[in-house]
C-alpha positions in Angstrom: -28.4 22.7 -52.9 -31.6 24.4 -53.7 -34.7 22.8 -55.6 -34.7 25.2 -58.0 -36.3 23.7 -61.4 -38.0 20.5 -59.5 -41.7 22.4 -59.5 -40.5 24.4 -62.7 -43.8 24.5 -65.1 -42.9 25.9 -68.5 -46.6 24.8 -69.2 -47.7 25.7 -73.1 -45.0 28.2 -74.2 -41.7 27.6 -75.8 -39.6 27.6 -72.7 -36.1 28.8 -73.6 -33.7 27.2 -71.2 -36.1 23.9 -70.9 -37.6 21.7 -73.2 -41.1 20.4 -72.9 -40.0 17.5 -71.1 -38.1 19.2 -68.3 -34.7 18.8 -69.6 -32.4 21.7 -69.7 -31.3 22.6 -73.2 -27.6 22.5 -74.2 -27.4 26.2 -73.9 -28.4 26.4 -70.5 -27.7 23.3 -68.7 -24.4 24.4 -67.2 -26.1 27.7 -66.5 -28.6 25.6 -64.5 -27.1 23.1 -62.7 -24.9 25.8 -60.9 -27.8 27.6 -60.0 -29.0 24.3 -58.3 -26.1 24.1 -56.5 -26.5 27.3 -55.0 -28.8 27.1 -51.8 -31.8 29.3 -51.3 -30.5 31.4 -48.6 -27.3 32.1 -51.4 -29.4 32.9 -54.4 -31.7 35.1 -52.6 -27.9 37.0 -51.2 -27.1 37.4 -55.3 -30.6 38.6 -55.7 -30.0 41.6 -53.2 -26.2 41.7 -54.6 -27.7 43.0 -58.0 -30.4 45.0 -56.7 -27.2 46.9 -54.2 -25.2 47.1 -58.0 -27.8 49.0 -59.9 -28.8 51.3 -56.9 -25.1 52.2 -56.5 -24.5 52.2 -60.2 -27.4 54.3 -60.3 -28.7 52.1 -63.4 -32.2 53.9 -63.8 -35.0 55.1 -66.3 -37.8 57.7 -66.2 -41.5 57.2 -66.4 -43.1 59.9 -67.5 -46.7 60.5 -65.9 -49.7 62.9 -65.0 -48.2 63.5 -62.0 -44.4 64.4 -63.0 -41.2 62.5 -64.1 -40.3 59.4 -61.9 -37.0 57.7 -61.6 -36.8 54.2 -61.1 -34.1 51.7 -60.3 -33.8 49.5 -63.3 -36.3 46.3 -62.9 -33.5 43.1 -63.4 -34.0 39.5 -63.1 -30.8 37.6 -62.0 -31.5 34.3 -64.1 -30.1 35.1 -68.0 -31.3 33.9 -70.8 -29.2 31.7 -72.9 -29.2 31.2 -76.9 -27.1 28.8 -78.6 -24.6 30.3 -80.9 -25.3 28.5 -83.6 -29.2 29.3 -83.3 -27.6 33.4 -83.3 -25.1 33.1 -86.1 -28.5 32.8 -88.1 -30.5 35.8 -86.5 -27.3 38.1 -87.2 -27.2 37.0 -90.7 -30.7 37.8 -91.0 -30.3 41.1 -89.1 -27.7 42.2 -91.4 -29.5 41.6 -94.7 -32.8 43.2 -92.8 -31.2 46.9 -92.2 -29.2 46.7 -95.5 -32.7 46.5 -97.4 -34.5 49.0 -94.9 -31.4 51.5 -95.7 -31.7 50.9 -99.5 -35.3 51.4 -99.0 -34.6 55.0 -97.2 -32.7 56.2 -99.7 -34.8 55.3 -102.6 -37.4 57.0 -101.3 -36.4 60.4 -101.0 -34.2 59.7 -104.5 -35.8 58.0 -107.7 -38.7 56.3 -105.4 -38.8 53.5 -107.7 -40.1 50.7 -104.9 -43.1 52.7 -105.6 -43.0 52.9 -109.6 -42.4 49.2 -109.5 -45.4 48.5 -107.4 -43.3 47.2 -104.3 -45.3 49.5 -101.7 -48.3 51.5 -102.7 -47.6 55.3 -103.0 -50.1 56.7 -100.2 -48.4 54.7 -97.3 -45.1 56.8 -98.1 -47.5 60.0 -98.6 -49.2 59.2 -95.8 -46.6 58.4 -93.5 -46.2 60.9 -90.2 -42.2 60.2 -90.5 -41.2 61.1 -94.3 -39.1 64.3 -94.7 -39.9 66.3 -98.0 -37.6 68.2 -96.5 -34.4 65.0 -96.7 -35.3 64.9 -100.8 -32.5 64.4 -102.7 -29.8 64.2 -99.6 -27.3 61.4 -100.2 -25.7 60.7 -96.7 -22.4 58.9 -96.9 -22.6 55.0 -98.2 -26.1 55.4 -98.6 -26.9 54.6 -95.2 -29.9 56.2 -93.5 -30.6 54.7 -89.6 -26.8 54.0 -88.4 -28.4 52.4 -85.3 -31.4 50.3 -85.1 -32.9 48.0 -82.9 -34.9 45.4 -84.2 -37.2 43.5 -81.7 -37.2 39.8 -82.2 -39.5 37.0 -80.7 -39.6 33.6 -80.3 -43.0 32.0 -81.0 -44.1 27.9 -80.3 -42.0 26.7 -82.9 -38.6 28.5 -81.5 -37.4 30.3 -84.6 -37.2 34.0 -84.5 -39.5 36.4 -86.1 -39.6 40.4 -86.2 -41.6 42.4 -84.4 -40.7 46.0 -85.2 -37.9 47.4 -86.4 -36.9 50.8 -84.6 -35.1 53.5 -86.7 -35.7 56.4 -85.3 -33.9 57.0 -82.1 -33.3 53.3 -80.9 -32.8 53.0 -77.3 -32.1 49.8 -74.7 -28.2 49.0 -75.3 -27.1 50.9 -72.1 -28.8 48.8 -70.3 -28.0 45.4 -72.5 -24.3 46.5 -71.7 -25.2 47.3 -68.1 -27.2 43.4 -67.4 -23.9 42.3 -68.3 -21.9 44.2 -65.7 -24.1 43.1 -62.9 -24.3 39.4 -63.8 -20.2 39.2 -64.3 -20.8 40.5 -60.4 -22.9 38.5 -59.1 -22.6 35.1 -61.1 -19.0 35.3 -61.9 -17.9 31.9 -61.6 -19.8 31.4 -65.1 -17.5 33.5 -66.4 -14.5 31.5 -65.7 -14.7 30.0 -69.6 -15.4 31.1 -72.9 -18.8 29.6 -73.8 -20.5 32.6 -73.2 -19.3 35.4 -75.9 -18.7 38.5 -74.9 -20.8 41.8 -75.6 -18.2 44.8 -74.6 -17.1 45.8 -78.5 -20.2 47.6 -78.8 -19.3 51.0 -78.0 -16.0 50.7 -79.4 -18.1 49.6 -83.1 -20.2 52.3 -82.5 -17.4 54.9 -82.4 -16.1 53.3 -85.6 -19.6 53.4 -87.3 -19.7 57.3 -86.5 -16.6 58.4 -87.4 -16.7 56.5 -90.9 -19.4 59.0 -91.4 -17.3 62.7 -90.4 -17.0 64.9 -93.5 -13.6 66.1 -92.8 -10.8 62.7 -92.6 -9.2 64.0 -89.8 -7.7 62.2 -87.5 -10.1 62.1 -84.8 -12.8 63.9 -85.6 -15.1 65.6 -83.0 -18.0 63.5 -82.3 -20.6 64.2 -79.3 -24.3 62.6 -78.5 -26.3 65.1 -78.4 -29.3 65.0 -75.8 -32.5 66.8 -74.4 -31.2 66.5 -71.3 -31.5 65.1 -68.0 -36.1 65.0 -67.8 -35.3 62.2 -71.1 -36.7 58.9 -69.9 -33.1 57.5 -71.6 -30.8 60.3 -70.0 -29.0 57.5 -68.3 -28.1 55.5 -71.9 -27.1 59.3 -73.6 -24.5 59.9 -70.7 -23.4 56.0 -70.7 -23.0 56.2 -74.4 -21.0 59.3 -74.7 -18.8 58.5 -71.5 -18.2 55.1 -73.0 -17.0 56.4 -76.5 -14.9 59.4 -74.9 -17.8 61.8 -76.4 -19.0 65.2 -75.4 -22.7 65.0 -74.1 -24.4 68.3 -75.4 -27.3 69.4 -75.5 -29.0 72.0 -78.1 -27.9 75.3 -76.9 -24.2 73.8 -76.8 -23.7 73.6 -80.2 -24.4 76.8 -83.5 -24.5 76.5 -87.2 -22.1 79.0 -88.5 -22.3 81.3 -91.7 -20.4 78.5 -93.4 -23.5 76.0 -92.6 -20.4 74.2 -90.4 -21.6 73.1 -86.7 -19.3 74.2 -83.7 -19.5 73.5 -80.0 -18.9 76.4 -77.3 -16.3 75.4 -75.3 -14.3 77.2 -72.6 -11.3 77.3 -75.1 -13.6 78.7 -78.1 -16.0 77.1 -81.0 -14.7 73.3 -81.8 -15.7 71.8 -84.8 -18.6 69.4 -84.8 -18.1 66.7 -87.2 -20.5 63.8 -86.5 -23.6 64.4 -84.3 -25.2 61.1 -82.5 -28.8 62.6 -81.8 -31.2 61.4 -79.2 -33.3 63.8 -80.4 -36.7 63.4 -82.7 -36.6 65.0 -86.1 -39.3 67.8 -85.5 -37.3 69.2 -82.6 -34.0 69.0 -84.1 -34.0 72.2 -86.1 -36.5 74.7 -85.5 -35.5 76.5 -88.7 -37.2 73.2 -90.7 -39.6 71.6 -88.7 -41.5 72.9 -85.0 -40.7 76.2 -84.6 -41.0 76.3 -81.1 -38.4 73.5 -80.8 -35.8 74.3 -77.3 -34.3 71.0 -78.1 -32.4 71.5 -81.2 -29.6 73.6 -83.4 -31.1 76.5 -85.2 -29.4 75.5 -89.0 -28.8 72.0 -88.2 -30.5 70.2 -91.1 -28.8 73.2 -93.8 -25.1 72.5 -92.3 -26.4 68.2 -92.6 -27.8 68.9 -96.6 -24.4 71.2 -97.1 -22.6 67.4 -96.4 -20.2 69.7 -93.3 -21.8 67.4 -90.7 -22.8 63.7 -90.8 -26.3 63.0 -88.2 -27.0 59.8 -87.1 -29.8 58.3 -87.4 -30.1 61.0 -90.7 -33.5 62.7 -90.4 -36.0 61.0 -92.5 -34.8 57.4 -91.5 -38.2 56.7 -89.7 -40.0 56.5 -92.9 -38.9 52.9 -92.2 -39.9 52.6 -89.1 -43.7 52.5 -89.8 -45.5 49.4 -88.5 -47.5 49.3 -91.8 -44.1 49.2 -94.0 -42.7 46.6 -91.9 -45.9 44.5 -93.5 -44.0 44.9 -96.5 -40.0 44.5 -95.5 -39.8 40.6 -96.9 -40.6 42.2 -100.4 -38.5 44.9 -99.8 -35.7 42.6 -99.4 -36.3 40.5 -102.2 -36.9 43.8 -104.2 -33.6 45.1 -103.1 -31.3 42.1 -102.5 -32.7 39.4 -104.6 -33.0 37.0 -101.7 -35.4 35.5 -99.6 -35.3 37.1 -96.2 -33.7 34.9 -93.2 -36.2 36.3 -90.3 -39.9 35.9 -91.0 -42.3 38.5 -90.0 -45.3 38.2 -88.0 -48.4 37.5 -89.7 -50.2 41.0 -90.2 -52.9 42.3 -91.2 -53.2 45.8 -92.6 -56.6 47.7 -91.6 -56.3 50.0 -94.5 -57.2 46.7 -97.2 -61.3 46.5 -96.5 -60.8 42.7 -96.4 -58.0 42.3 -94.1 -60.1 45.2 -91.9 -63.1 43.5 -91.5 -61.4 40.5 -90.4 -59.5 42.4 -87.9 -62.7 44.1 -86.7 -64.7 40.7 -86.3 -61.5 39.2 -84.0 -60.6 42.3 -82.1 -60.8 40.0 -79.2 -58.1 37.6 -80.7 -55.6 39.8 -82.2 -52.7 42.4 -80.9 -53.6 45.7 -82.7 -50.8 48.6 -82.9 -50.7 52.0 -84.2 -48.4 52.5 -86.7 -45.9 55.2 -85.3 -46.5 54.4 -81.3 -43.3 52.7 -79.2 -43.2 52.1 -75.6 -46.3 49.6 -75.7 -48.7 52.5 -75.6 -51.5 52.8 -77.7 -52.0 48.9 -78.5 -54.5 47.0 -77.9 -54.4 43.1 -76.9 -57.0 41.5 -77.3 -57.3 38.4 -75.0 -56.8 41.1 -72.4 -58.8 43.7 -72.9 -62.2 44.2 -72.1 -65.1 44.7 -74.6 -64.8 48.6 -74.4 -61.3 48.4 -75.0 -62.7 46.1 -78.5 -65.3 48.8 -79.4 -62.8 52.3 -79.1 -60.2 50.4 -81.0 -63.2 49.0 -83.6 -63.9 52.7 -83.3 -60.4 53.9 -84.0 -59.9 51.7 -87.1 -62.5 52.4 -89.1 -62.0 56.6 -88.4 -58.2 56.4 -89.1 -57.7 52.8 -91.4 -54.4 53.6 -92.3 -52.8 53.7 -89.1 -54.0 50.7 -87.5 -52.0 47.0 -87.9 -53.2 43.7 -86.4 -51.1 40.5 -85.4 -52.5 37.4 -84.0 -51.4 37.1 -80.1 -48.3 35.0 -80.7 -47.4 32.4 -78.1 -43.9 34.1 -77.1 -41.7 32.6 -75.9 -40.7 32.1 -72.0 -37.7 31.7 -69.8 -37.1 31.1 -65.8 -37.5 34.1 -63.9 -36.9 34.5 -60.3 -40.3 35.9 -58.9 -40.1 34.7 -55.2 -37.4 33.4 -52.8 -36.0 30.3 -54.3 -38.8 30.3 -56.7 -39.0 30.4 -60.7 -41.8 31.2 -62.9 -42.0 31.4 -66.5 -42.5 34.8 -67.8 -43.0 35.7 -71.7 -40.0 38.2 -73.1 -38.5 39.3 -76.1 -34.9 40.4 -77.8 -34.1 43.9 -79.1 -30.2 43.5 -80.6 -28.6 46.7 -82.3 -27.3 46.6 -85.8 -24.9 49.6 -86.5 -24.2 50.4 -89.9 -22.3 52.8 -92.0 -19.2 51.6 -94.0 -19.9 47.6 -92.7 -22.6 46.2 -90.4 -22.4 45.3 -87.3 -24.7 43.2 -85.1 -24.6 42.4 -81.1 -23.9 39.3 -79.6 -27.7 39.0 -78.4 -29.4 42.2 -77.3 -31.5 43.4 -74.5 -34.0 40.7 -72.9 -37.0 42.5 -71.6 -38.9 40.2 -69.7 -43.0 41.0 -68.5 -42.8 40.4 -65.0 -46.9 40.2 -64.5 -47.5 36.6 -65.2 -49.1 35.8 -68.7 -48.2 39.6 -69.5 -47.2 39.7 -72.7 -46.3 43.5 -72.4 -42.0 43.4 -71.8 -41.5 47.2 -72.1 -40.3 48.7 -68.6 -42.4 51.4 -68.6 -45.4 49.6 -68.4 -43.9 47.0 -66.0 -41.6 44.6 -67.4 -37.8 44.1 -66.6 -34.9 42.6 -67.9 -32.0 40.2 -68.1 -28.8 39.2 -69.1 -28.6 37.9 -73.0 -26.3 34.4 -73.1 -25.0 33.9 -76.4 -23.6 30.3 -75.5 -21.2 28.3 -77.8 -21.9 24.5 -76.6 -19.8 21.7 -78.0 -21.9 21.6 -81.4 -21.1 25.7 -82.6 -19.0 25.7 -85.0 
């Protein structure tokens, strides 16, 4: 038996598996206690187990950087984190009603734009906005549904609710590897597996095949569907090939697929042209066509967005769909939804502040060293600045920054996120801050994963989760204790 939790210090943070007193919360406690039972020298032999999993799985991702493209082994932390079910059955609620306004927001926009007529969101943002397609005008894709697959990154602050960080709408990525944490733990902790408290995960692939073919054009049978990639330099290679393997896809790439005469897409294949009738893309809208958008584009289908307006192939995400994913509109998502629903959102944002209002901006510019400020169409973690960590030249390029370019800066106080026990020595736990990014898939229903993909900053007092700027990961417990209904 190891003394795993007795010098555990969740210290100021909500602590997700224990309370401020030191008692394990429902969700986790039988999680716990058989991690205590496990001796030092045992925990330390599933530690190397998982690390053994992924390298022979060959579960990686690419950093891209000055000095070339580097592979690395996926960075995993063998201690999940649980929720309860019943805290989840709310997020997913709130998930659902969260992508159902975004897409009725989408489609306004490049229809009757009447969120702007009615004063909802001010006119320049949209006109301003480095992701809106003149070019997707007056396209109605099929149920009116504009990002098929977003992930939406949720935290937990000091009170333990859930909030929304950033929604993601453009070419979401992460739920390879959610599906992959899941494989390894089953391997190396699968005792805990033995009952049905902890829900299951696996339907997602299966739900994301159903959510693309409700979109094909022709009702065939089985319609052709395939992911297309760039290839294997893409820092998410790994999750395109996963994806398509998993759903019984063709992976393609741009120079395996045409746009006929008829504006119809085909694939070359050994037998002749097939039929494309739903396209998955991993690819970013300027490079998807070069007839539309950069001409100089290797990556994409010559044709591709006049065969997508001609309704002979459905794209998912549609092009366009990043309008939404703006950090300056998400300021404005809890009026969208009232605007479009009538109801009161579930999930609270963050508190932001927008740079472009000359109030909220000098505010911002006064407390640069108090507030987490993000450009409005960065992901990754690049291009932020945090305040309590940065240095007072960091403070005076952003100050800098803000006042040149107002309309592209956001600021969010440094929110106490929330922590969990992570296994940073041998036989030793730390609390390190993370955060949740689950999927929602939707076309002709919505669908929402049981939890997501925990990314976990592995520095301690890091608040920066994303992998390629050094954080890792874990397995996401969903846990139904003896209170879930």
């Amino acid at each position: 038996m190891s003394d795993l939790m007795t010098k555990y210090d969740s210290g100021e943070f909500f602590d997700e598996l224990v309370d401020s007193k030191g008692n394990y919360r429902v969700s986790s406690d039988r999680l716990i206690r058989y991690l205590e039972d496990l001796s030092t020298d045992e925990l330390e032999k599933r530690k190397q187990a998982a690390e053994a999993t992924i390298e022979d799985m060959g579960i990686s991702f690419t950093v891209y950087t000055d000095e070339g493209n580097i592979d690395r082994a996926w960075p995993f932390d063998i201690i999940p984190r649980t929720i309860d079910a019943d805290d989840w059955a709310i997020a997913e609620k709130g998930l659902k009603q969260r992508l159902t306004a975004l897409n009725r927001f989408i489609d306004d926009l490049y229809h009757d734009q009447n969120c702007i007529k009615d004063g909802i969101i001010p006119a320049h943002i949209i006109e301003e906005s480095k992701n809106f397609r003149p070019e997707c005008v007056g396209v109605s894709p099929p149920f009116g549904v504009w990002a098929h697959i977003c992930g939406t990154d949720l935290v937990r602050a000091g009170d333990g609710e859930f909030y929304v960080l950033e929604d993601n709408l453009r070419v979401p990525s992460g739920v390879s590897y959610m599906l992959e944490n899941r494989a390894i733990t089953k391997r190396v902790l699968p005792e805990l597996f033995e009952n049905d408290d902890i829900l299951p995960i696996d339907a997602y692939t299966a739900e994301l095949f159903k959510t693309l073919k409700a979109l094909s054009p022709r009702k065939v049978k089985q319609p052709e569907i395939v992911v297309l990639t760039p290839g294997i330099y893409n820092s998410a290679y790994f999750e395109h090939a996963f994806l398509a393997q998993q759903m019984g896809a063709e992976l393609v790439e741009g120079n395996d697929l045409f746009v006929d005469d008829n504006d119809c897409v085909y694939m070359k294949t050994i037998h002749g042209p097939e039929r494309v009738d739903v396209i998955y893309r991993r690819i970013d809208d300027e490079f998807i066509d070069p007839e539309v958008f950069n001409k100089d584009s290797m990556l994409g289908v010559p044709g591709l967005m006049r065969a997508w307006k001609a309704g002979n192939v459905a794209l998912a995400n549609a092009p366009g769909a990043g309008v939404a994913d703006d950090k300056v509109v998400y300021a404005y998502v809890p009026e969208l939804i009232r605007y479009y629903l009538n109801e009161e959102p579930i999930l609270p944002n963050v508190e932001t502040f927008l740079c472009e209002d000359e109030e909220q901006r000098e505010y911002v510019l006064a407390n640069l060293d108090k507030l987490v400020v993000k450009p409005a169409n960065e992901s990754g973690g690049y291009g932020m600045l945090v305040g309590p960590h940065s240095t007072k030249k960091d403070q005076e390029l952003f100050a800098k920054l803000i006042q040149e370019n107002p309309r592209n800066y956001i600021a969010q106080p440094t929110l106490k996120l929330s922590t969990a026990p992570t296994l940073v020595g041998r036989g030793k736990l730390e609390p390190r801050h993370l955060d949740l990014r689950p999927f929602i898939l939707q076309s002709k229903k919505t669908y929402v994963t049981t939890g997501g993909l925990t990314r976990v900053a592995m520095k301690k007092g890091s608040l920066v989760v994303n992998s390629s700027q050094g954080g890792g990961s874990k397995d996401t417990w969903i846990v139904r204790t003896k209170g879930a209904k």
